[in-house]
C-alpha positions in Angstrom: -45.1 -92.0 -143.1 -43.9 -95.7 -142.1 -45.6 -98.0 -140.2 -43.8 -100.5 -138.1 -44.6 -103.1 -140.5 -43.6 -101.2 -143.0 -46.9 -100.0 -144.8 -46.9 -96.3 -146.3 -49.2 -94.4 -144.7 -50.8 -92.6 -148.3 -54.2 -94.1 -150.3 -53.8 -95.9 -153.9 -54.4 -94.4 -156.9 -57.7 -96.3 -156.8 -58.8 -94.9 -153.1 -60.1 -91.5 -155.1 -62.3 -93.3 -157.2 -66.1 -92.8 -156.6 -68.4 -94.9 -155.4 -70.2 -94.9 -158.2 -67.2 -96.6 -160.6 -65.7 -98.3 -158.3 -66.6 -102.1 -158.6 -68.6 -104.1 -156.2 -66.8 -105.9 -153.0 -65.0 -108.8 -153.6 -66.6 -112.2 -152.8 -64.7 -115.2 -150.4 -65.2 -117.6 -153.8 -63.1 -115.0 -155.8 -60.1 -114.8 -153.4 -57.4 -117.6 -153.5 -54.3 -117.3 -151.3 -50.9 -116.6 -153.3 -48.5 -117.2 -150.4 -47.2 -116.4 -147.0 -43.6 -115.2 -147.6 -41.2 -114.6 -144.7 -40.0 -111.1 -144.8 -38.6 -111.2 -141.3 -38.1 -113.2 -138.3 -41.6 -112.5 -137.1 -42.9 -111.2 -140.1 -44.8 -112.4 -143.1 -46.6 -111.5 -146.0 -49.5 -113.0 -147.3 -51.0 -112.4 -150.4 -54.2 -112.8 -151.9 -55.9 -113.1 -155.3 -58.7 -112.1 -157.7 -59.6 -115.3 -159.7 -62.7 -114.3 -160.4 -64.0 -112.8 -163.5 -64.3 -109.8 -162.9 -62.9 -106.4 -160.9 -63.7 -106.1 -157.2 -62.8 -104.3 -154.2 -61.0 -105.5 -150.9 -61.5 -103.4 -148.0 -59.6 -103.6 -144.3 -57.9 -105.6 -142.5 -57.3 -109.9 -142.5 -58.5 -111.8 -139.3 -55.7 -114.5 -138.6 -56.1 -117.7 -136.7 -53.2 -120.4 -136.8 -54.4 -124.0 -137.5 -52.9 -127.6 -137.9 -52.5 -128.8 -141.4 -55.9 -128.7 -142.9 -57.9 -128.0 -140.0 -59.1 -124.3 -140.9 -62.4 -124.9 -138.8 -60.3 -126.1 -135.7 -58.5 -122.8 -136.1 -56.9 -120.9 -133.2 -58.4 -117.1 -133.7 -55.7 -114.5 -132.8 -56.5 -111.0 -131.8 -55.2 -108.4 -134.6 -53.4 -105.3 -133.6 -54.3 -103.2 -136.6 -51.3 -101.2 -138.2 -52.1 -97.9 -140.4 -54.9 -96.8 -142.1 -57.0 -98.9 -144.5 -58.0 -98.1 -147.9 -60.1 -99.8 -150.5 -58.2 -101.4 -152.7 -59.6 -102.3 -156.5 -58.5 -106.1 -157.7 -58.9 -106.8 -161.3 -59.4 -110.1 -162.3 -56.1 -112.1 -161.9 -54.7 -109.1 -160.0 -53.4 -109.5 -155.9 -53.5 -107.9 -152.6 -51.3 -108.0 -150.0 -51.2 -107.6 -145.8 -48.1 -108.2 -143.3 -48.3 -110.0 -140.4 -46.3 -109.9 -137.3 -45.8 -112.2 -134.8 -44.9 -111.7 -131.3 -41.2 -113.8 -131.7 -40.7 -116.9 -129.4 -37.1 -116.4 -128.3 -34.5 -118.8 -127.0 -33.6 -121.9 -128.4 -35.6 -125.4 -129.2 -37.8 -124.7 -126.3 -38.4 -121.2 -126.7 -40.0 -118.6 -124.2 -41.7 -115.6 -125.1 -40.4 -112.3 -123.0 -44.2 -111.7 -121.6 -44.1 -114.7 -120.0 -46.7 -116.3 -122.9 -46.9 -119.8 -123.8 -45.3 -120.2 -126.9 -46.8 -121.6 -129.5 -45.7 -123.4 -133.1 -48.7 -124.3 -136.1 -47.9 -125.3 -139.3 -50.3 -123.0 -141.0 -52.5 -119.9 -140.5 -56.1 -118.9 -141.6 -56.7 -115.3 -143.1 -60.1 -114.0 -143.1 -60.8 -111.4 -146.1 -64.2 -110.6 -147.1 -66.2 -113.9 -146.3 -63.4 -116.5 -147.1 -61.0 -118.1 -144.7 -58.0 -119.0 -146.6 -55.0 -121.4 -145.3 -51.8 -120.9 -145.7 -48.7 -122.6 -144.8 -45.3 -120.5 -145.0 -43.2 -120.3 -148.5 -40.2 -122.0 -146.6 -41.8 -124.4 -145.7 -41.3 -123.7 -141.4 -44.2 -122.7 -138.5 -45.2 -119.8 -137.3 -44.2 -119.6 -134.4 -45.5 -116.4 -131.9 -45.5 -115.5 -128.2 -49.0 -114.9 -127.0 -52.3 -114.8 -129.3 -51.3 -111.5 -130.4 -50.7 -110.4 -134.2 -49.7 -106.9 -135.9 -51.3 -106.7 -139.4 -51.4 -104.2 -142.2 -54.9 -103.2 -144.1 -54.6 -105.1 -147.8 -52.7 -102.9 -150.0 -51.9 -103.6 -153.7 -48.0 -104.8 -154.3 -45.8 -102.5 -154.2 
């Protein structure tokens, strides 16, 4: 089963593991971000990664906030729309996880509108919340997000596919 960000709706390998071998949660200081790749118009992926020592676990979904360049505690909190089911998902060290976000597109030209009748709005960077860090991330290419509302659609981490 698809979502409409494109997630499949079935648990890793590592989702049958038991409790009792699965590794302990992952901390914020082990999680750097790996990117914020465009994969649509209104769509991005943002990965994150293990650089700690050892194996951990990442469970749920990202918070999201947009910011200005390094501002992440000036940050704009967005509400997330959560998009099919969540599963733990085990990181060894060096490996990544990864979420989609989607934005509610600004349409029109240079001075956009947003079809709910939203202010649009344009930030140079977001802020993902995953276990107790808050990672900033500027898109791959460089551009803004730009979305239509405070609204976001985001996937639960999942490992790369």
């Amino acid at each position: 089963m698809m979502t409409a960000l494109g997630a499949v709706a079935s648990p890793p390998a590592s989702a049958a593991a038991t409790a009792a071998d699965a590794p302990p949660p992952c901390r914020g200081e082990q999680l750097a971000a790996g990117g914020a790749e465009r994969v649509g118009a209104d769509v991005v992926q943002v990965t994150l990664v293990n650089q700690g020592p050892a194996p951990c676990v990442l469970r749920g979904y990202p918070s999201v906030a947009v910011a200005g360049q390094g501002a992440p505690d000036r940050a704009r909190a967005l509400a997330v729309i959560r998009e099919g089911p969540a599963y733990p998902v085990e990181l060894e060290a060096g490996a990544a996880a990864r979420t989609r976000i989607a934005f509610t597109p600004v349409l029109g030209e240079a001075d956009g509108y947003c079809a709910s009748g939203a202010e649009p709005l344009a930030a140079p960077s977001v802020v993902i919340g995953a276990a107790d860090a808050h990672l900033q991330l500027a898109p791959d290419d460089g551009g803004t997000f730009a979305l239509g509302g405070d609204t976001v659609r985001a996937t639960a981490f999942r490992p790369p596919s």
